[in-house]
N, C-alpha and C positions, 0 to 999 in steps of 0.2 A: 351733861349727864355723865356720871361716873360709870365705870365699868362693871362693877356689881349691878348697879340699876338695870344697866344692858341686855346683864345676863339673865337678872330676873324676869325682865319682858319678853326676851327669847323664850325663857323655860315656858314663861305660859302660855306663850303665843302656840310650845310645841306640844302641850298638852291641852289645848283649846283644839287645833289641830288632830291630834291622838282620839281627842272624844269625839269630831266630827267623822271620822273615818269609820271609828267604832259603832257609831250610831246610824252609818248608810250601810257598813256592812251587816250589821242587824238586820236592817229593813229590807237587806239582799235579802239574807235570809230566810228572811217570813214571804219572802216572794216568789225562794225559790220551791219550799218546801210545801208551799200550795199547786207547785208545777210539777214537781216530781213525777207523779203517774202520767202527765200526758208525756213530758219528757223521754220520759221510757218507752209510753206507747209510738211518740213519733218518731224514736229510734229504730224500734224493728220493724215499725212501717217503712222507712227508709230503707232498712237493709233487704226487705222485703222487694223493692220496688230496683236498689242498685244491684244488688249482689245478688246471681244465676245461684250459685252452690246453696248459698240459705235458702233459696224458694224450692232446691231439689232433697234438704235433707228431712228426715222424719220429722213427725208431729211432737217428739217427745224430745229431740236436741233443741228443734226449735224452741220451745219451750225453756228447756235450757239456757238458751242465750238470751232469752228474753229478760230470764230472770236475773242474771248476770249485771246488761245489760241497765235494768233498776237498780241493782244493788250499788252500782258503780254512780251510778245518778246518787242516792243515799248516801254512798260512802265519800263525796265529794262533799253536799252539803251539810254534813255533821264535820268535814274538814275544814272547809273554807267558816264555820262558827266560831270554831278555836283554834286559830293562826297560830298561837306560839307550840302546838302540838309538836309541828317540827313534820317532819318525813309521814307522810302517811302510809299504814299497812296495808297496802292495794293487797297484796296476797291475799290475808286471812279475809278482810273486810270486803273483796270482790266475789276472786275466784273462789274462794272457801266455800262459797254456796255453790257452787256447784260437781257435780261428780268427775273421781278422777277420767274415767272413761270418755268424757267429754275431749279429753286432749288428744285423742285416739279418733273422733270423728270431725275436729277441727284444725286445721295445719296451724300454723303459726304466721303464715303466713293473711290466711284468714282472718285470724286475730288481728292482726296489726289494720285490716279491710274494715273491720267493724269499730274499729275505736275511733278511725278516719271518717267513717258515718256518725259516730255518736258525736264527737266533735265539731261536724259541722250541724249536727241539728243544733246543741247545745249554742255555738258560735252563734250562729244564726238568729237565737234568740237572745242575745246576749244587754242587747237593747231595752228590750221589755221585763227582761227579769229583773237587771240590775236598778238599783234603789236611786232616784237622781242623783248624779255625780259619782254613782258608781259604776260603770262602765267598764272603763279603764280597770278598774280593782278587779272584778269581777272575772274581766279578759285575761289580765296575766296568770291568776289562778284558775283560772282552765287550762290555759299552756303549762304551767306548771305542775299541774296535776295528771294531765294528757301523760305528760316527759314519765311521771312515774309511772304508770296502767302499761306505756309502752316497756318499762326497766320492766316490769314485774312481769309482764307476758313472759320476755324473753327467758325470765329465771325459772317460772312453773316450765313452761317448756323443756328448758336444759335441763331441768330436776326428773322431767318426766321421759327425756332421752336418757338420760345417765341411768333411771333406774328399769329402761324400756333394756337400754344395755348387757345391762349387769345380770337381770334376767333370761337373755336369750342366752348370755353366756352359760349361761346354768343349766339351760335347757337344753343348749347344743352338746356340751358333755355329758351331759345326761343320756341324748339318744346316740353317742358315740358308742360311749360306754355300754349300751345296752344292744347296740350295733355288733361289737367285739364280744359280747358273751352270750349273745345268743337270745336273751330275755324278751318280753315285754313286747316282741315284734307287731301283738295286734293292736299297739297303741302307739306304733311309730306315725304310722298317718295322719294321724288327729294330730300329734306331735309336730308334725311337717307344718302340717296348713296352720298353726300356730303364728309356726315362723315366716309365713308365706312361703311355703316351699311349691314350686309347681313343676320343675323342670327336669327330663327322661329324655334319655336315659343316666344312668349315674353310675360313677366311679368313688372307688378311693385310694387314697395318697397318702404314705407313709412315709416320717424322714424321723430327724432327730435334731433337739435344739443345741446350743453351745452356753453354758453358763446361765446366768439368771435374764435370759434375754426371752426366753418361751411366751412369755405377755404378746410381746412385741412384736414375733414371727408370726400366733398365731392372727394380731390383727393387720399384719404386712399378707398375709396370706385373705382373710375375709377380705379385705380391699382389692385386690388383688383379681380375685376370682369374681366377685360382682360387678367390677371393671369390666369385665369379659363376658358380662349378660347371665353370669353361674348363677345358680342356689346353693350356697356354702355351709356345711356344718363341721367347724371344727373343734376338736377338742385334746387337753394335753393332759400326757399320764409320765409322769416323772421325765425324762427328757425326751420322751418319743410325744409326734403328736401328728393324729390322724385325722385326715381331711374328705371330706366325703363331699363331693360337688355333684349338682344337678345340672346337666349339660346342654340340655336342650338342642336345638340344630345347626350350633355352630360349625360341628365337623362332621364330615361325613362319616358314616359307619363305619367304613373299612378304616380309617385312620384313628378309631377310639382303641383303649384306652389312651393311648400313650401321644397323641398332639394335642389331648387339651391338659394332659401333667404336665406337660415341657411348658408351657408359661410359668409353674408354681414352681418348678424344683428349684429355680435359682435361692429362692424364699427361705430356703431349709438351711439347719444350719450344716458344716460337714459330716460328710459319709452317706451312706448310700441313698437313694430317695426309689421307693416301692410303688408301682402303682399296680391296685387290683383290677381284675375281669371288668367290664361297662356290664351289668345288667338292669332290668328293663326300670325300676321303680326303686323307691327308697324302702319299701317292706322288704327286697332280696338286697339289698344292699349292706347288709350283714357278711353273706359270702364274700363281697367281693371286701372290704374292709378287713377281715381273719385272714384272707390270702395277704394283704398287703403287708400286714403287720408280722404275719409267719414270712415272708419272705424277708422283712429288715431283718428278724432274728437272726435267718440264715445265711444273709448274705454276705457276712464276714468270710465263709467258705469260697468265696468267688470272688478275689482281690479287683481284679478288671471290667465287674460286672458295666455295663453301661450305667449314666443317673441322664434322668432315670430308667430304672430297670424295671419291665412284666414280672409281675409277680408268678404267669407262668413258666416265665425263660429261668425261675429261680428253682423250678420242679422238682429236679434231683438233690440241692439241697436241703429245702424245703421235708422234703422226704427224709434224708439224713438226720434231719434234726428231730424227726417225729412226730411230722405233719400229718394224718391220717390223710386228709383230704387230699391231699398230695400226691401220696404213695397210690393212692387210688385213681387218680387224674392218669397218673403215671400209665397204671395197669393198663386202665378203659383206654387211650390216646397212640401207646406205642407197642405193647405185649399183644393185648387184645384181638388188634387190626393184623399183624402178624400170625398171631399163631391160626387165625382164618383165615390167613392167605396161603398155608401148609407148610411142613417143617421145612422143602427149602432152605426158603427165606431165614427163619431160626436158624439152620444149622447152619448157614452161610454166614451168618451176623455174626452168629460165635464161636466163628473160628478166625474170622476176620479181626475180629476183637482182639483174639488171641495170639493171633501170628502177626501183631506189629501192622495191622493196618496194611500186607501184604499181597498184592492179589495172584502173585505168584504163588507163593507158598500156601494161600488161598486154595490155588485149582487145583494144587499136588494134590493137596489133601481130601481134598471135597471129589478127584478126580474127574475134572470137569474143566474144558477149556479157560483158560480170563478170561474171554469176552462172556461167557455164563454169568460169570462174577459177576462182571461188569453191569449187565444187564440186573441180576439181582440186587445188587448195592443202589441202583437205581429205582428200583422196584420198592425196596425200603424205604429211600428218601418220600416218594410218591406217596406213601401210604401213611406216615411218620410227620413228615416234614421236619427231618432231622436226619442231613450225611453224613454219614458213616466213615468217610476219609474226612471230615474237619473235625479239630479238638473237640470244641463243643460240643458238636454232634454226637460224637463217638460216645462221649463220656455220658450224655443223658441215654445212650440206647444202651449201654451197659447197665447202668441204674435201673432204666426198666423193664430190660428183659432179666435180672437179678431177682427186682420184685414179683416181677411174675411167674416166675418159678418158686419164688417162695410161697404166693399165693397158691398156687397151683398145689403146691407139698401139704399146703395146710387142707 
């Protein structure tokens, strides 16, 4: 026998072959496409009978996945009829039937639970369905269909985080920005619980980014703070970008605002890092937000501020700069408390002010022992919380006993 001959016995033999294959997976086929609907029903009867979360969710997801669950049975057997199709489109031809919202009450994790059911019912039957001597055929085209239903989960999924993302980002500057200007307050809550927002009392954090890195800070900062059991809404306005975190009872009151900032300021890029007032909910959370950002403004005025820095310890400049709220804080906190404790005190502060921090030249003037002094300058500290003989000190009681005489004049 020549070699041509050979070869012509092989080709038929492989096309003798080709047609028997072709003619069992036909008869799959028509075997399987008569099974279909129980297939499916004894899919969600399985999932029904393995899997707690499917027998706890509504009447109308379940339904959902039911139908899914057929589709995917369909979408197999019109694949396995024409083989040279190539990759089948599990997306469109699955999941396509059913609503995006579905991915929102199924984890992905879930997903992956039910394909592991649908695959052993299917398995399972694989005997009965398949056409004599097809078996074997039948079995590796369910592993290899399986392999894709699992690719394609993973991708709706990633499709449906990515665009879960990108809209909360939008959302989050949205209620920042509406945070900072004061708007739209009676629709922050609705806003919140969107985001699952649940957690009070809240703060917020102000810094500033370094170059085209602000993406990055602000999702170094969401990580960051969820790490830490927060509720985070951040959002960035040209290099500034403000953080508004729900705290929950991680720290004790007396220690807020300022020990749940100190985990975030690292995050920020250089120069000062602001943090506003803790108040009780994310509807006043506006106030404490306009403080933080009024105090970045100003705190180029205060080279050594601490980072981060109380957006109240930023008061007197804060006020310099044309903070109403400030100037006002000022009033009601230092002037106020003073001038109802009788002039004294006033007239002691400023002349104390005046003579260099003196308490000698204090008592000439005031005609009045130093230990008097002494006893008033303390008397201010008590009522203030701000001493009168340290820098600091000094410099915010000049500021507000300034404004308060200005107020006073108006």
């Amino acid at each position: 026998m020549n070699t041509q001959d050979q070869d012509a016995r092989d080709f038929a033999g492989g096309e003798q072959d080709r047609t028997e294959q072709d003619r069992v997976r036909a008869e799959t086929v028509r075997r399987l496409e008569r099974s279909m609907g129980a297939l499916g029903t004894a899919a969600v009867a399985r999932m029904d009978e393995r899997l707690g979360w499917f027998r706890r969710m509504s009447a109308e997801d379940r339904s959902w996945i039911g139908l899914v669950a057929q589709s995917g049975v369909a979408a197999f057997v019109d694949w396995f009829r024409n083989p040279v199709r190539g990759r089948p489109a599990i997306t469109v031809e699955v999941f396509g039937t059913a609503p995006r919202e579905l991915t929102r009450s199924v984890s992905l994790q879930q997903t992956v639970d039910m394909i592991r059911v649908v695959i052993d019912v299917v398995e399972a039957q694989v005997d009965e369905l398949a056409a004599p001597g097809g078996a074997q055929q039948l079995r590796e085209a369910v592993l290899r269909y399986t392999r894709e239903v699992a690719f394609s989960s993973a991708k709706v999924y990633a499709r449906a985080a990515e665009a879960r993302g990108a809209w909360d980002a939008r959302l989050e500057a949205l209620i920042v920005d509406a945070l900072l200007h004061g708007d739209r307050e009676e629709g922050l809550e609705t806003w919140g619980s969107a985001l699952g927002w649940s957690h009070t009392p809240v703060i917020a954090v102000a810094g500033e980014t370094e170059g085209e890195g602000g993406a990055k800070v602000l999702d170094d900062l969401r990580a960051a703070a969820r790490r830490l059991g927060h509720d985070v809404l951040a959002g960035r306005q040209g290099p500034r970008v403000v953080v508004v975190v729900g705290v929950g009872d991680r720290y004790p009151q007396e220690e807020l605002p300022l020990a749940a900032a100190e985990p975030l300021a690292g995050l920020f890029g250089p120069g000062p890092v602001v943090v506003g007032p803790a108040v009780p909910d994310l509807r006043a959370a506006g106030s404490s937000a306009r403080a933080a950002v009024s105090g970045l403004r100003a705190a180029v005025a205060w080279p050594d501020a601490p980072r981060p820095v109380l957006a109240d310890d930023l008061l007197p400049e804060r006020a310099l700069h044309g903070d109403a709220d400030a100037r006002r804080q000022l009033v009601e906190e230092v002037h106020v408390p003073l001038a109802k404790a009788g002039s004294p005190l006033l007239d002691t502060l400023s002349v104390y002010l005046e003579h260099a921090s003196s308490l000698e030249a204090t008592a000439r003037m005031l005609f009045v022992h130093p230990n008097t002094v002494r006893y008033r300058l303390s008397r201010i500290a008590e009522l203030t919380g701000h001493t009168p003989s340290d820098g600091r000190g000094s410099f915010v009681l000049r500021i507000a006993v300034a404004l308060g005489r200005l107020e006073g004049a108006a």
